[in-house]
C-alpha positions as CSV (number, residue, x, y, z in Angstrom):
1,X,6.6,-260.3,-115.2
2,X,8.5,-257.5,-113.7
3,X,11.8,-257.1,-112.3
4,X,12.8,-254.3,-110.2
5,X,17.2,-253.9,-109.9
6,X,19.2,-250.8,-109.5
7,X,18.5,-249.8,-113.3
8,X,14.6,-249.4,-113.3
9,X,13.0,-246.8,-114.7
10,X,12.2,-244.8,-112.0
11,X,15.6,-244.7,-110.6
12,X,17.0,-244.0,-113.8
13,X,14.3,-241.3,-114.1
14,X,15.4,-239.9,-110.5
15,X,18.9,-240.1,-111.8
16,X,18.6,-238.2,-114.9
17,X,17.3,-235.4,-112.5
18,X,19.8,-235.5,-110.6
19,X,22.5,-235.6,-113.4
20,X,20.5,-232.1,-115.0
21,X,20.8,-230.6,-111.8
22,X,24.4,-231.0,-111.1
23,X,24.9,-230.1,-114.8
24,X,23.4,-227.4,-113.7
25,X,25.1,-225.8,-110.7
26,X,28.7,-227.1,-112.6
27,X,28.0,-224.4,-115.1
28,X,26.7,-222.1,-112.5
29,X,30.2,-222.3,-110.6
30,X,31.8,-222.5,-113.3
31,X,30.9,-218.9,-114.8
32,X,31.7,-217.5,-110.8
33,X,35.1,-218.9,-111.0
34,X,35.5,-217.1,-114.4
35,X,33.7,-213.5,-112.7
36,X,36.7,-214.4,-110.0
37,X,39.6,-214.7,-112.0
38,X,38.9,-212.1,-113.8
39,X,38.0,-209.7,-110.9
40,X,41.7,-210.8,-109.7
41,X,43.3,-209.9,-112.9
42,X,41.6,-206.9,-112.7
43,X,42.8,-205.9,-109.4
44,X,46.5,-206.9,-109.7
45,X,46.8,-205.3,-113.0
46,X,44.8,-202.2,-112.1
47,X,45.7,-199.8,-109.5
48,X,42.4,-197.9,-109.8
49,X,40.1,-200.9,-109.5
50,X,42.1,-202.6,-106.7
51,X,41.7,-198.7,-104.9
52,X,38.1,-198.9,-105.5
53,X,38.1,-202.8,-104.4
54,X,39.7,-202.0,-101.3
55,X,37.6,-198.8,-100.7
56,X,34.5,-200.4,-101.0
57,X,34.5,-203.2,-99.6
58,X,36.5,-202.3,-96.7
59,X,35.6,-198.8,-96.3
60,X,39.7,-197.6,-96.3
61,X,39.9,-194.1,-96.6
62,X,43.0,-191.7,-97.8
63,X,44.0,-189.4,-94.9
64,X,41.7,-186.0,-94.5
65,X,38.8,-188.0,-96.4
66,X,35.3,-188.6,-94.3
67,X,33.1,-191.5,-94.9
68,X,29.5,-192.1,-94.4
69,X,27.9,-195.2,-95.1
70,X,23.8,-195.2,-95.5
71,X,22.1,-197.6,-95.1
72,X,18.1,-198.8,-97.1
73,X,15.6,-198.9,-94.7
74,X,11.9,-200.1,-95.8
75,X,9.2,-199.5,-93.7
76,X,7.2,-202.1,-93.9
77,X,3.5,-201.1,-92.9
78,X,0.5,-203.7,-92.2
């Protein structure tokens, strides 16, 4: 005879997966949130990196200074 419940043995094998797969992207966000918090200690201990932070990523400029931002373009040919 066979029974079939909420604990067979293909839902438990289903469940397994998904249990590897959250494992998974836990460790995943885990590491960003470490990449963060150390970016943030970086830029509120360091002048320098917080300068290049903000020049970067939101293209600030000191007075007298140009910028020029270039872009990749790929020419894709068929």
């Amino acid at each position: 005879m066979l029974f079939i419940d909420q604990r067979d043995f293909f839902q438990q094998r289903e469940r397994k997966a998904e249990l590897a797969k959250l494992q998974e992207k836990k460790k995943y966000y885990q590491e960003e949130i470490s990449k963060a918090r150390k970016t943030l200690n970086d830029l509120q201990s360091n002048p320098a990196a917080l300068e290049q932070f903000a020049r970067e990523r939101y293209l600030m400029k000191k007075d007298g200074e140009d910028i020029f931002t270039l872009e990749d373009s790929v020419a894709v040919s068929k």
